[in-house]
C-alpha positions in Angstrom: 63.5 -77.3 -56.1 61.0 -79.4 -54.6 60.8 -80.6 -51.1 59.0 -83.9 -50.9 57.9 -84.5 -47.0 55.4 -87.5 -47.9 52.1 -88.3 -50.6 50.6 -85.5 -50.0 53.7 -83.0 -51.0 53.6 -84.9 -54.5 50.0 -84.2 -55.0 50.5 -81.1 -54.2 54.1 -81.2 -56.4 51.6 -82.4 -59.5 49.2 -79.7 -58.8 51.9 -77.1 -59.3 50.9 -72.8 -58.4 47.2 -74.0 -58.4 47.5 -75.9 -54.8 47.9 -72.1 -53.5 44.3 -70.7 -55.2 42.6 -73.5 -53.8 42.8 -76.5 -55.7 43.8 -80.2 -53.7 44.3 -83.7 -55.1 42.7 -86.3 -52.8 43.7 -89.8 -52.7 40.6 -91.6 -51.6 42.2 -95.3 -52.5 45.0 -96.6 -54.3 43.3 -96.6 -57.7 42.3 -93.2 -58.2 42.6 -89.3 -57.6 40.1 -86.6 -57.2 41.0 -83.3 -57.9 38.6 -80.3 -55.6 38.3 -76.5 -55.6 37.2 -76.1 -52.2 34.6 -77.5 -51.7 33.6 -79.0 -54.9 34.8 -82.0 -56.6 36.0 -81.4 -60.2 37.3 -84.4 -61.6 38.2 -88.2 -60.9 41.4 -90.1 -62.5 42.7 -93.5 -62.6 46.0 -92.9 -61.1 47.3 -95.1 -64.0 46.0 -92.0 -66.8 46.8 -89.0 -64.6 49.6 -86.5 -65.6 50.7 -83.5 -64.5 49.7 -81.5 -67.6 46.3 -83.3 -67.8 45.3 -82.4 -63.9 46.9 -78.3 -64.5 45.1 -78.5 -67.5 41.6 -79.3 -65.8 42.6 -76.7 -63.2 43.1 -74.3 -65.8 39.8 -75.0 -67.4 37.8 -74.9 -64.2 38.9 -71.7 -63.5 38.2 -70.8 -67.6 34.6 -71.9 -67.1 33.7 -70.4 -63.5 35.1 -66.9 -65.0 32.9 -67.5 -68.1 29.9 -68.1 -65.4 30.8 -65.3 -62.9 31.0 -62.7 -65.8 27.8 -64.0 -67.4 25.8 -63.7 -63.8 27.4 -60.1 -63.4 26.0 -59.0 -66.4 22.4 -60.1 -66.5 22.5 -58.9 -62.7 23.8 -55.5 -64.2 21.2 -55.7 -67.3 18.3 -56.4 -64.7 19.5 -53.7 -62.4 19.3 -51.1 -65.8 16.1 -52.8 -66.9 14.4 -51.7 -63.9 15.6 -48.1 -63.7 14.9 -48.1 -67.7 11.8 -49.7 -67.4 
């Protein structure tokens, strides 16, 4: 069961297991909600449209994508690496 201690606790409620890899909600005014990973800003929601599915579903696909890109760059680093012993 939840424990909410202030704002910032729900945030981190709507979040769910992602506010532990990383991931925050920001409040930067009464109006909207900016979700980071680190140190990079992912997405921006009216606070009106924003759901809990829809923000661990952007998460979810942030993670999807930069998997996607890290596996991509380790194999054309790997390809170049055999490339040049290949030549």
């Amino acid at each position: 069961m939840a424990i909410y201690t202030g704002k910032q606790s729900v945030l981190n409620e709507a979040l769910g297991i992602y506010s532990e890899i990383g991931f925050q909600l920001i409040e930067p005014d009464d109006h909207l909600l900016e979700l980071w990973f680190k140190d990079k800003r992912i997405v921006v929601y009216n606070q009106t449209k924003a759901t809990f599915e829809i923000i661990r579903k952007d998460c979810k696909n942030f993670l999807g994508n930069e998997l996607v890109n890290k596996l991509a760059q380790n194999y054309s680093d790997c390809y170049r690496e055999e490339f040049k012993h290949n030549g």
